[in-house]
C-alpha positions as CSV (number, residue, x, y, z in Angstrom):
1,X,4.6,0.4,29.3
2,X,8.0,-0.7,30.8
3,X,9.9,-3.5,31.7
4,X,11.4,-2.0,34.9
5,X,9.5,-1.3,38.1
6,X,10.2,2.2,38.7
7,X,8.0,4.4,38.0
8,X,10.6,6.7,36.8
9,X,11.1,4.6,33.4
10,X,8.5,6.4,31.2
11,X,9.7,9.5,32.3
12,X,11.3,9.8,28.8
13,X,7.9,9.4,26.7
14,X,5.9,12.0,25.8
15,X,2.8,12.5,27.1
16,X,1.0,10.6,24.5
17,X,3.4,8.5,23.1
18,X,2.0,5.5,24.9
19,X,-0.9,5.3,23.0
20,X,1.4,5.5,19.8
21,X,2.8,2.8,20.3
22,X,-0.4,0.4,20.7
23,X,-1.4,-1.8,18.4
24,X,-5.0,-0.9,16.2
25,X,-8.4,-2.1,18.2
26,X,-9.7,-3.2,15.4
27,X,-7.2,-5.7,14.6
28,X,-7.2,-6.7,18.3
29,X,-10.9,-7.5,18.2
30,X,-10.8,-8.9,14.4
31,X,-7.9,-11.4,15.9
32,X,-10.2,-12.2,19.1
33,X,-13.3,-12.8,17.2
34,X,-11.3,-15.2,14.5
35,X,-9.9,-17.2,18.0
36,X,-13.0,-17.2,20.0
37,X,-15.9,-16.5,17.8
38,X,-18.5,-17.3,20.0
39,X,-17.4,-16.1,23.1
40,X,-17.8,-12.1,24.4
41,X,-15.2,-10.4,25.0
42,X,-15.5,-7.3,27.3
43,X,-13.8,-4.5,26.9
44,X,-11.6,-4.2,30.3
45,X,-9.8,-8.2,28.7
46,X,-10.0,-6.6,25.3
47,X,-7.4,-3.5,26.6
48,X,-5.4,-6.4,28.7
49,X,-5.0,-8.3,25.7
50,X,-4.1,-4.9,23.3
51,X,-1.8,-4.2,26.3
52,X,0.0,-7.6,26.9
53,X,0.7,-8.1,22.9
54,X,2.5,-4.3,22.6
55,X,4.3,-5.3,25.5
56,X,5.1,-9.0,23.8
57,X,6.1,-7.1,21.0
58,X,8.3,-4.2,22.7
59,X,10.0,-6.9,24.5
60,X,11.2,-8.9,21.5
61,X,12.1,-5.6,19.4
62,X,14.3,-4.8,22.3
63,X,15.6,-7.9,22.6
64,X,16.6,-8.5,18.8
65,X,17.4,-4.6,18.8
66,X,20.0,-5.9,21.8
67,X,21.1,-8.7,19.5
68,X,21.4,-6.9,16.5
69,X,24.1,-3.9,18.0
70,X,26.0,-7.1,19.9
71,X,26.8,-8.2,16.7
72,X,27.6,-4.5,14.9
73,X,24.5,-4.5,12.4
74,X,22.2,-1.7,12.0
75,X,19.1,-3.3,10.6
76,X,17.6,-6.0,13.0
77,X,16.7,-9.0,10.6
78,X,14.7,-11.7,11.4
79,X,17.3,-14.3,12.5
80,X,17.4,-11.5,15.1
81,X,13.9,-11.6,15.7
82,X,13.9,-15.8,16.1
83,X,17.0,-15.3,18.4
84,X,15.4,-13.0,20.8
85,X,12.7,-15.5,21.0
86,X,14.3,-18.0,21.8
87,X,16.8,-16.4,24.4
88,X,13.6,-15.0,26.0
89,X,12.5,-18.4,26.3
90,X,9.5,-18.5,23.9
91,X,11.6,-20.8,21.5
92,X,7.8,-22.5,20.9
93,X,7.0,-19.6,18.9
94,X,10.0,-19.9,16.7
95,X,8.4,-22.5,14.5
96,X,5.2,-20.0,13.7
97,X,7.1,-17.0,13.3
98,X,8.9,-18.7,10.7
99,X,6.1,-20.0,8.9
100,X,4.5,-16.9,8.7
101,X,7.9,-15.1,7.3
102,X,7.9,-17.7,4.5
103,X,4.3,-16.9,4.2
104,X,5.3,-13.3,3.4
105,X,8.2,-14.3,1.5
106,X,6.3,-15.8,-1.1
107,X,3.1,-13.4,-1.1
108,X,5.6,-10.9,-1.7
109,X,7.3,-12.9,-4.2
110,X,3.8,-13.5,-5.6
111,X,3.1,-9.2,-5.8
112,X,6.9,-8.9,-7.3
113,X,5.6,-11.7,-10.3
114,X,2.2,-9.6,-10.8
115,X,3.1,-6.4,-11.2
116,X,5.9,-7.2,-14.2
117,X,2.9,-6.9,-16.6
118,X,5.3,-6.9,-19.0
119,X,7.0,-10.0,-18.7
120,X,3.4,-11.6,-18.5
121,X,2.1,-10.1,-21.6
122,X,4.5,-13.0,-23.6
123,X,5.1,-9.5,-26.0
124,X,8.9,-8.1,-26.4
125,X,9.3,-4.7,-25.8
126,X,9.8,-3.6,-29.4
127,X,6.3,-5.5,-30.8
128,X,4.8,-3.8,-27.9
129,X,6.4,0.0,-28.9
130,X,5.0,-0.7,-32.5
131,X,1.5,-1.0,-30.9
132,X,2.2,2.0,-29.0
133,X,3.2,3.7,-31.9
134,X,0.3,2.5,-34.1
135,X,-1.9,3.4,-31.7
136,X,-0.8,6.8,-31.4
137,X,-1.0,7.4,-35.3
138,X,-4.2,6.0,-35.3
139,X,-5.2,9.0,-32.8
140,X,-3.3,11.5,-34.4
141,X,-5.8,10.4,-37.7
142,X,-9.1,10.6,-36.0
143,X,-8.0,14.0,-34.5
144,X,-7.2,15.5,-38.0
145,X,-10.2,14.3,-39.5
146,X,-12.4,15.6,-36.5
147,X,-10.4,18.8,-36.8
148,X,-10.8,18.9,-40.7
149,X,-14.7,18.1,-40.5
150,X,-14.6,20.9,-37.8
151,X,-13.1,22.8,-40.4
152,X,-15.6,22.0,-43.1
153,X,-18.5,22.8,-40.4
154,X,-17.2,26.0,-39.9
155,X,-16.3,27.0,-44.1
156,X,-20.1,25.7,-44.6
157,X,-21.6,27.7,-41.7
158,X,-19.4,31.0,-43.1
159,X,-20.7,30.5,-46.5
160,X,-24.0,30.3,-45.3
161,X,-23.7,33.9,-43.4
162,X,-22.6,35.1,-46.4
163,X,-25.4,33.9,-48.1
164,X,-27.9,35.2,-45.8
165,X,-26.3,38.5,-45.4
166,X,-26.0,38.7,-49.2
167,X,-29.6,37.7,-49.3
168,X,-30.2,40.4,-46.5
169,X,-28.8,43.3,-48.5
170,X,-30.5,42.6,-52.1
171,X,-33.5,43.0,-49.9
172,X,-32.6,46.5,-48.8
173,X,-31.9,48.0,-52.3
């Protein structure tokens, strides 16, 4: 996959590498089937269409990767990304791509909110370290009074031996 004509420009890529940097099938064909869901698809358009959105995708990376060292950054950020698009001349994509960055702004958002359990619960952190601790001296007591009826099992069944062997040697005199 190159940009450049010569056939000298993946001369840098491992041998396999090319296949690295493909997209998954499987999210190829779920895509297709959601856009054309009652149309085959054959598996020679299926590889043109994995092949032609890498290559949309290497472009644009490139592109914003371009953008981002003009202007000294290291990361490449998504203003970046919308630049590239637009200097590449596929400015009518600009509008998606930013809806579906807000998207993941606020599903992300929306994981950050869940997983604060404890802000959710509506309980401070001290009432919820008393329950803590009352829970753990609640196990502490079942444990000793398992451990002491273990106890009392094993004092009974001792007593009893000595019973039986008691009873065994009045038998022998």
């Amino acid at each position: 996959m190159s940009f450049v004509d010569d056939d000298d420009s993946n001369d840098f890529l491992p041998p396999n590498e090319e296949e690295e940097l493909s997209l998954p099938r499987a999210s190829i064909n779920k895509i297709i089937k959601e856009i054309v869901p009652n149309l085959r698809v054959n598996t020679e358009s299926r590889e043109l269409i994995l092949n032609c959105c890498t290559e949309f995708i290497h472009l644009i990376s490139s592109e914003a990767n371009e953008i981002c060292n003009q202007r000294n950054k290291k990361t490449i950020s998504a203003e970046h990304i919308l630049e590239a698009l637009n200097k590449l001349g596929f400015s009518d994509f600009t509008k998606d791509a930013l809806n579906v960055m807000n998207d993941c702004k606020l599903a992300a958002a929306k994981r950050r909110r869940q997983s604060t359990r404890l802000e959710n619960l509506g309980i401070s952190e001290e009432e919820l370290y008393q329950q803590q601790q009352e829970l753990i001296r609640q196990a502490r007591e079942r444990m000793n009074e398992e451990f002491q009826q273990q106890q009392h099992g094993i004092q009974t069944q001792m007593i009893e031996n000595k019973e039986n062997c008691d009873d065994d040697d009045d038998d022998e005199y």
